[in-house]
N, C-alpha and C positions, 0 to 999 in steps of 0.2 A: 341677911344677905338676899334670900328670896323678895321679899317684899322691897327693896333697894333697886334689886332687876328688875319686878314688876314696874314701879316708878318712875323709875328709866326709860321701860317698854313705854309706857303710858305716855312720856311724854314726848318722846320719837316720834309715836305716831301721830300726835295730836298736832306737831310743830309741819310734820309732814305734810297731813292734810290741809293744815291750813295754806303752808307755799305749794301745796298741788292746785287750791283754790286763785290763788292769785295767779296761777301761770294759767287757770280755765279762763279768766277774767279776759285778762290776755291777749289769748287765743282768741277770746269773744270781740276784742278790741278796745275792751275797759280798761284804761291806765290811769283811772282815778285812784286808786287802791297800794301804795308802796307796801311791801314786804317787811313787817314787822317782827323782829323774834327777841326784844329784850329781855337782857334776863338769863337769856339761855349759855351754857357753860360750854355746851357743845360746837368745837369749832367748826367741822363739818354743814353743819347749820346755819350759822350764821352765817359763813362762805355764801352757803346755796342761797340766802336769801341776800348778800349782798349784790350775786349774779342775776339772782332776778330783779332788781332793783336796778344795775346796772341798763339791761336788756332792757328793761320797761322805757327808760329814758328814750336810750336810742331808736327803738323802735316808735314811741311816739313823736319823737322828733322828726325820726327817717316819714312816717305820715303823715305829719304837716307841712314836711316840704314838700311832699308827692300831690298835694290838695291846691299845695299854692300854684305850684309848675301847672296839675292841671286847669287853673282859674286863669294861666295867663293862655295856654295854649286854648283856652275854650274862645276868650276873648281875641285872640288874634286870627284864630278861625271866622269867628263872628263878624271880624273885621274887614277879611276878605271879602272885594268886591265879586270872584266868580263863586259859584254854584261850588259845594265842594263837599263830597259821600264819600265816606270810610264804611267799608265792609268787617265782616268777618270774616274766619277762613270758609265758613260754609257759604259765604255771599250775600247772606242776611245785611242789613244796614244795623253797622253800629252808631252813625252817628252822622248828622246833615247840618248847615248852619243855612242861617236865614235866605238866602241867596236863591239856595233848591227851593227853599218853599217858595219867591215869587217866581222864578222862572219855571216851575211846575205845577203855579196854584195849586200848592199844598200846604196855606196854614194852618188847614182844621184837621190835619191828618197828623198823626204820630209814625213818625216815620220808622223808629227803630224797631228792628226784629222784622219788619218787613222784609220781601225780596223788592230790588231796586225795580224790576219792572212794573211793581205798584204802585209805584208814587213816580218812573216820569214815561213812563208807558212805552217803552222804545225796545223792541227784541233789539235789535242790533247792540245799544248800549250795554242788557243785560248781557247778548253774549261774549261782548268785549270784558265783562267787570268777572265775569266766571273763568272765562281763557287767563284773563291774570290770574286768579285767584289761581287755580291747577298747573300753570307753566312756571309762574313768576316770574314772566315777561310782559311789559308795559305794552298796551295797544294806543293806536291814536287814529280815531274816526270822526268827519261830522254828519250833525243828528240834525235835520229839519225838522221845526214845528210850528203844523197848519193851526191856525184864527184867522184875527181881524184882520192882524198884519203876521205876513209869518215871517219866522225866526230863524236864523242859523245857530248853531251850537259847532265848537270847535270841541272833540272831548278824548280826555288823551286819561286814560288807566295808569296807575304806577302800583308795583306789590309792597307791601309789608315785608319787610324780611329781617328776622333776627335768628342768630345762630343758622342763617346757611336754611332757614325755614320759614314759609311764606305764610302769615299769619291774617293775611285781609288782601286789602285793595285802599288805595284811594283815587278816587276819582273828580278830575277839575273840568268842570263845562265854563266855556270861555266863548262869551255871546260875541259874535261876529255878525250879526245880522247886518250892524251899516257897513262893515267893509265891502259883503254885499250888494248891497244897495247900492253902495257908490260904484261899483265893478258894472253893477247894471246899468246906472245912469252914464259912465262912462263909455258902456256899448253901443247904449240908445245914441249917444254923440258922435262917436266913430261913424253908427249907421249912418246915421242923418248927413254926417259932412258927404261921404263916400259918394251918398246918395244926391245931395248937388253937386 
């Protein structure tokens, strides 16, 4: 009888560790590995190993969709013609698509984990992108930028918010420089008529 209970013991634990191992696996993000326990007389066991066999599915599944979703939101980010920075809640940049980098030549710079004043140099910007982040109310300001030719920026803050809690910012810069331009040449014209 003793040695029947030891047998038992032995083999409880042994079926244990091994699905304690495949739930680390898991946890680690490994779902190569199904939950095997043939053989075993134990219904309780084979139950748990057919839960985590279940679990494993869905949870890999539930993460290849969450990989696909974000391949298309990277691509339709990327695809946007304005300038467009996602924060975190601390205001760091989680994330910029091509756009910020010419309108900030910033292609050699890695922008993430920065604070936004580092890559497009503009107090006012950064402290519209931190007033969202702390209120979780949108701002909307424009940013002039001096070169060859300078530039208008139109740029409008919106928060992150899920569960009632503001999680980032994102932020869309929306080049207006020729509307600009045209408002100018159209005043130079006003002058000039007024003026004969």
């Amino acid at each position: 009888m003793a040695v029947a209970s030891l047998g038992l013991s032995r083999a409880l634990t042994r079926h244990i560790t091994y699905l304690s191992g495949v739930a680390r696996r898991m946890a680690g993000g490994v779902f190569d590995h199904p939950a095997e326990v043939k053989g075993v007389s134990i219904p309780e066991i084979r139950d748990l190993a057919t839960a985590l066999n279940e679990m494993r599915q869905q949870t890999h599944s539930r993460m290849e969709q969450i990989l696909v979703e974000n391949s298309r939101l990277e691509a339709v980010v990327a695809g946007i013609s304005e300038g467009i920075l996602v924060t975190e809640k601390s205001g760091r940049i989680r994330m910029t698509n091509q756009q910020i980098d010419r309108i900030f030549n910033a292609q050699d710079v890695d922008t993430a984990g920065k604070m936004p004043i580092e890559v497009i140099r503009n107090p006012d910007v950064q402290e519209a992108i931190m007033e969202t982040v702390q209120t979780a109310k949108g701002q909307v300001l424009e940013s002039g930028l001096t070169g060859v030719l300078p530039r208008f920026l139109d740029v409008h803050t919106a928060p992150i918010i899920q569960n009632d809690e503001c999680f980032g910012s994102v932020t869309v810069f929306y080049d207006i420089s020729e509307i600009r331009r045209l408002e100018q040449v159209r005043k130079h014209f006003v002058e000039n008529v007024s003026h004969e």
